[in-house]
Kinemage of the C-alpha trace (Angstrom):
@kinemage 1
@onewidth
@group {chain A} dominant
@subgroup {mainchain}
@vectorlist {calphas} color= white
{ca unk a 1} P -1.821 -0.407 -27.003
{ca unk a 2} L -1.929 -4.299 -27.575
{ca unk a 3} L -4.096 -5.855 -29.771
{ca unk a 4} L -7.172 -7.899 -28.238
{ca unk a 5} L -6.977 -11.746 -29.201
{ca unk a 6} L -9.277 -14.435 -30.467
{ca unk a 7} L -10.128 -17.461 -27.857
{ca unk a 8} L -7.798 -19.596 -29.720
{ca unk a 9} L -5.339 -17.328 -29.792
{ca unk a 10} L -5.321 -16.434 -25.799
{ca unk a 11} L -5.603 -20.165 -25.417
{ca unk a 12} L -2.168 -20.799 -27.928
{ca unk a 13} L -0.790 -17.656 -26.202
{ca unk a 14} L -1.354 -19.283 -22.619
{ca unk a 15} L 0.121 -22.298 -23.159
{ca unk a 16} L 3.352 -20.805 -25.109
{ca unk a 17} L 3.504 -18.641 -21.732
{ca unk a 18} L 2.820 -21.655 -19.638
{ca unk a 19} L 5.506 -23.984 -20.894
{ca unk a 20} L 8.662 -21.161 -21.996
{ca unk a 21} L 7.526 -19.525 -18.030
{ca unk a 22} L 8.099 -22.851 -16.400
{ca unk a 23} L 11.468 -23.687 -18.740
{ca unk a 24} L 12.604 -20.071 -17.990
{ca unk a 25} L 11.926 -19.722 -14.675
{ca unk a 26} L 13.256 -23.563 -13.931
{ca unk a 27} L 16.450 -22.441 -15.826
{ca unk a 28} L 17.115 -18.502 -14.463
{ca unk a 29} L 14.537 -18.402 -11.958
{ca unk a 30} L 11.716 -15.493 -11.121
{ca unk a 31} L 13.983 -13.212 -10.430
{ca unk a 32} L 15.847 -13.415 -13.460
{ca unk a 33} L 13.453 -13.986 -15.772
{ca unk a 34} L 12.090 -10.861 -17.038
{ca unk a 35} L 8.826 -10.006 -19.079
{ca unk a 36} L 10.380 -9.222 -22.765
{ca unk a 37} L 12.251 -12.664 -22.485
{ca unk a 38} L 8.532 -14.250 -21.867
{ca unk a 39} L 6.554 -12.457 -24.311
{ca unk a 40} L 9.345 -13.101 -27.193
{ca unk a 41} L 9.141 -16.645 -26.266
{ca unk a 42} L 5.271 -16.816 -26.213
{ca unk a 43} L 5.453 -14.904 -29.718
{ca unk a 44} L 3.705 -11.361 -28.382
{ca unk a 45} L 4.835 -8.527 -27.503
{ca unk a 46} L 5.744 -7.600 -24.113
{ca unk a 47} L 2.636 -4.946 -23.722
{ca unk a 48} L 0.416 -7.881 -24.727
{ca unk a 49} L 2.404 -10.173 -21.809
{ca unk a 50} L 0.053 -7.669 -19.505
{ca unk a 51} L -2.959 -8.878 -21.070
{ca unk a 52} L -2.716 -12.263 -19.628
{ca unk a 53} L -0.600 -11.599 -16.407
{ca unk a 54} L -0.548 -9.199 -14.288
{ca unk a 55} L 3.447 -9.986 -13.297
{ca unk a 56} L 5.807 -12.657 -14.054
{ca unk a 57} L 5.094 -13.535 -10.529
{ca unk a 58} L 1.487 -14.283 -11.226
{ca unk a 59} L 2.708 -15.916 -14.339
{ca unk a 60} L 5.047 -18.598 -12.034
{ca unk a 61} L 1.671 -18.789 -9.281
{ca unk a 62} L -0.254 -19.999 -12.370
{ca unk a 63} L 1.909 -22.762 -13.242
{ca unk a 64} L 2.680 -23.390 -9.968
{ca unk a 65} L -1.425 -24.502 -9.562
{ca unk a 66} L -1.486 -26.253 -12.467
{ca unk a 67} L 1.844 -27.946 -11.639
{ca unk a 68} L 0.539 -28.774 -7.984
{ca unk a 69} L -2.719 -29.915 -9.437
{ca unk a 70} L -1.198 -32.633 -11.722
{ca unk a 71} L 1.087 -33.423 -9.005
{ca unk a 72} L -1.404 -34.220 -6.244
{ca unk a 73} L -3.121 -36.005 -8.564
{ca unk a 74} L -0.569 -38.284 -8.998
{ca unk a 75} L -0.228 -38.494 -5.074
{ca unk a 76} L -3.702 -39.349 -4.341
{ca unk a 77} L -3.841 -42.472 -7.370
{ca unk a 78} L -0.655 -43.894 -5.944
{ca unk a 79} L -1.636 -43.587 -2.346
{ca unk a 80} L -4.917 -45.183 -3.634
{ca unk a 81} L -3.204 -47.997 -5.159
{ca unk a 82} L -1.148 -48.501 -1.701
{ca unk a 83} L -4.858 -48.227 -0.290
{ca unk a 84} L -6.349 -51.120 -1.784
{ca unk a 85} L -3.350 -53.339 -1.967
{ca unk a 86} L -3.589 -53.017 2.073
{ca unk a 87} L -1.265 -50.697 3.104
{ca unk a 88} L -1.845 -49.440 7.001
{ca unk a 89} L -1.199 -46.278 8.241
{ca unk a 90} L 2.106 -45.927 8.526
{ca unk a 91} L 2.989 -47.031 5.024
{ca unk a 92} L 0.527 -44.655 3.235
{ca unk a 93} L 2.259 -41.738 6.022
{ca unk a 94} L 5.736 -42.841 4.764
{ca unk a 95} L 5.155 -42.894 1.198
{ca unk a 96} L 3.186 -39.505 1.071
{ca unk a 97} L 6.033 -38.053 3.056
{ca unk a 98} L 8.657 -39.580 0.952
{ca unk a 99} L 6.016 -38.103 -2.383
{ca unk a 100} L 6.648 -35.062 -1.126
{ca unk a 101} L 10.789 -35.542 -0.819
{ca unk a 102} L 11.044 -37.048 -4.053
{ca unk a 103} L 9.050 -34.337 -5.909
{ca unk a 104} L 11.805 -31.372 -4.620
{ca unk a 105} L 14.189 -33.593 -5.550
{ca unk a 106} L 13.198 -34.110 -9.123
{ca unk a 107} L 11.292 -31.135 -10.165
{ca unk a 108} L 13.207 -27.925 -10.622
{ca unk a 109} L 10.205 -26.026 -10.357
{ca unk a 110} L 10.050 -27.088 -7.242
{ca unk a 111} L 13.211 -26.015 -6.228
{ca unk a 112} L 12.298 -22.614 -7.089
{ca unk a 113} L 10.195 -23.032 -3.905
{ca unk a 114} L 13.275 -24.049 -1.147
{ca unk a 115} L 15.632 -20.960 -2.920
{ca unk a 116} L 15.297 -18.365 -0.267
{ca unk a 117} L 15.685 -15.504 -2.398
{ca unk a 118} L 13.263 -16.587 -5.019
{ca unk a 119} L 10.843 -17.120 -2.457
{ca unk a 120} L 11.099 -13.670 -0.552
{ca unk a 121} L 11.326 -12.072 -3.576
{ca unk a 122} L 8.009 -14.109 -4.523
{ca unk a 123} L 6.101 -13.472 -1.757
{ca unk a 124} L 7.001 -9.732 -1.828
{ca unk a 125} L 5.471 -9.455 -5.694
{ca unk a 126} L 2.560 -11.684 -5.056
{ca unk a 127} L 2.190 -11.194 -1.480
{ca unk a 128} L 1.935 -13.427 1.767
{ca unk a 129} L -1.795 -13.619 1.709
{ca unk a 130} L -1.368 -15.689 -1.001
{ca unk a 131} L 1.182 -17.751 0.224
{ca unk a 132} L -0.847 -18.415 3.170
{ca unk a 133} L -3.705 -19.699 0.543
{ca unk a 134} L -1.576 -22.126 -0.593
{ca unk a 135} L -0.446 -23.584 2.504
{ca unk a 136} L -4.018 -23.836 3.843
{ca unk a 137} L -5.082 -25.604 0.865
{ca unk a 138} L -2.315 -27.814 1.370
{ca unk a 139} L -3.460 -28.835 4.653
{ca unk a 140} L -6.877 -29.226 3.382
{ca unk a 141} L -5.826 -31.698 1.018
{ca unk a 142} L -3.319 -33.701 3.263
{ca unk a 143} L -6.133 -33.617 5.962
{ca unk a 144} L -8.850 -34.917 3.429
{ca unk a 145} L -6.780 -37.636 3.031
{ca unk a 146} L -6.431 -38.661 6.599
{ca unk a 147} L -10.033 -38.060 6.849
{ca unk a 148} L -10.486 -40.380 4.466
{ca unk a 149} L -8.002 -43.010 6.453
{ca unk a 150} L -10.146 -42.872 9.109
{ca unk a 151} L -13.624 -42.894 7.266
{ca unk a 152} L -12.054 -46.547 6.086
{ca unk a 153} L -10.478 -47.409 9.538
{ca unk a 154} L -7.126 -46.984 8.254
{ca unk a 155} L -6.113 -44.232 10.560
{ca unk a 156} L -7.214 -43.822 14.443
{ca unk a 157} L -10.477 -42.035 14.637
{ca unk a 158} L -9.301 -39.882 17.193
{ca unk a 159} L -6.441 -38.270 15.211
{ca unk a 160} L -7.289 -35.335 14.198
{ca unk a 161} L -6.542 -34.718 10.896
{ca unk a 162} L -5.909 -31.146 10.767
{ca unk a 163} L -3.219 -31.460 13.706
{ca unk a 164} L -1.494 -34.116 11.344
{ca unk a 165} L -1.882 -31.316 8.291
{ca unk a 166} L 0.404 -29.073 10.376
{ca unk a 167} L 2.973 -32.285 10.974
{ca unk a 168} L 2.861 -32.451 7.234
{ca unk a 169} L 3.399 -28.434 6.896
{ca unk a 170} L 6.231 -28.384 8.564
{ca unk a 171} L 7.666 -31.204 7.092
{ca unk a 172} L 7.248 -29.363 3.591
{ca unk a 173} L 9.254 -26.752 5.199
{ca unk a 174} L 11.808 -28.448 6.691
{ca unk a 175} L 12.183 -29.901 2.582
{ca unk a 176} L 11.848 -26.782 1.065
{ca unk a 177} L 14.613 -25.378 4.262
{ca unk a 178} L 11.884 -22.575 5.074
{ca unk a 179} L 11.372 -21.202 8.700
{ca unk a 180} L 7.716 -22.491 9.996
């Protein structure tokens, strides 16, 4: 049976599992990756991988938050800059669309997410209610941000913003070559 841990060791433990999962699975993918290869790298043993995670798959959803934390973060301060330089609709639409492009292009964490296989095999571990979580939060957030627009008389009134959240779905998508 594994050993309990300390707070400061979970914490060291966590992020040794946070950074070798996201340079494993970036490298081999999920699929590929497998639990010994994980706990090895995070300096446990793979019983005490189970202690933390659930799955490698829950493992990859937990960096995937943190990862799409940081990175709509980083979307909202530069569309805030565009914001108060002036920009008008269309340039804040065009720049968080072309956000989105640029991040699948440059973050092979991301393109874990437009792999069909890694995806299905994903959503079979983790399971689609989950995925479904994710994409509503994603509206959420792109439709807080028109909200927002609007509040500020950037964006028609009448738009409404959860309609534009689904334009913004499917555009993710279409990037990450998913069926709607």
């Amino acid at each position: 049976m594994p050993r309990a841990f300390n707070p400061e060791e979970r914490e060291r433990i966590l992020a040794r599992l946070h950074e070798t999962g996201r340079a494993l699975f970036e490298r081999q993918g999920v699929r590929k990756t497998n639990v010994a290869d994980l706990a090895a790298a995070a300096g446990i043993g793979k019983g005490s991988f189970y202690l933390f995670y659930p799955s490698k798959e829950a493992l990859f959803v937990a960096i995937s938050d943190e990862f799409e934390l940081r990175l709509k973060s980083a979307f909202t301060a530069e569309l805030e800059d565009l914001r108060r330089a002036g920009a008008d609709a269309r340039t804040l639409l065009r720049r968080y669309f072309q956000l989105q492009f640029e991040a699948f292009e440059r973050h092979p964490f991301l393109a874990l997410l437009g792999d069909r296989a890694e995806l299905e095999s994903l959503v079979r571990h983790v399971g689609p209610e989950r995925f479904e979580q994710e994409r509503n939060k994603d509206a959420e957030f792109f439709a807080g941000l028109i909200s927002s627009w609007q509040r500020e008389g950037i964006v028609d009134p009448g738009a409404n913003p959860l309609a534009v959240a689904a334009v913004s779905r499917a555009v993710r998508a279409l990037i990450q070559g998913r069926d709607l």
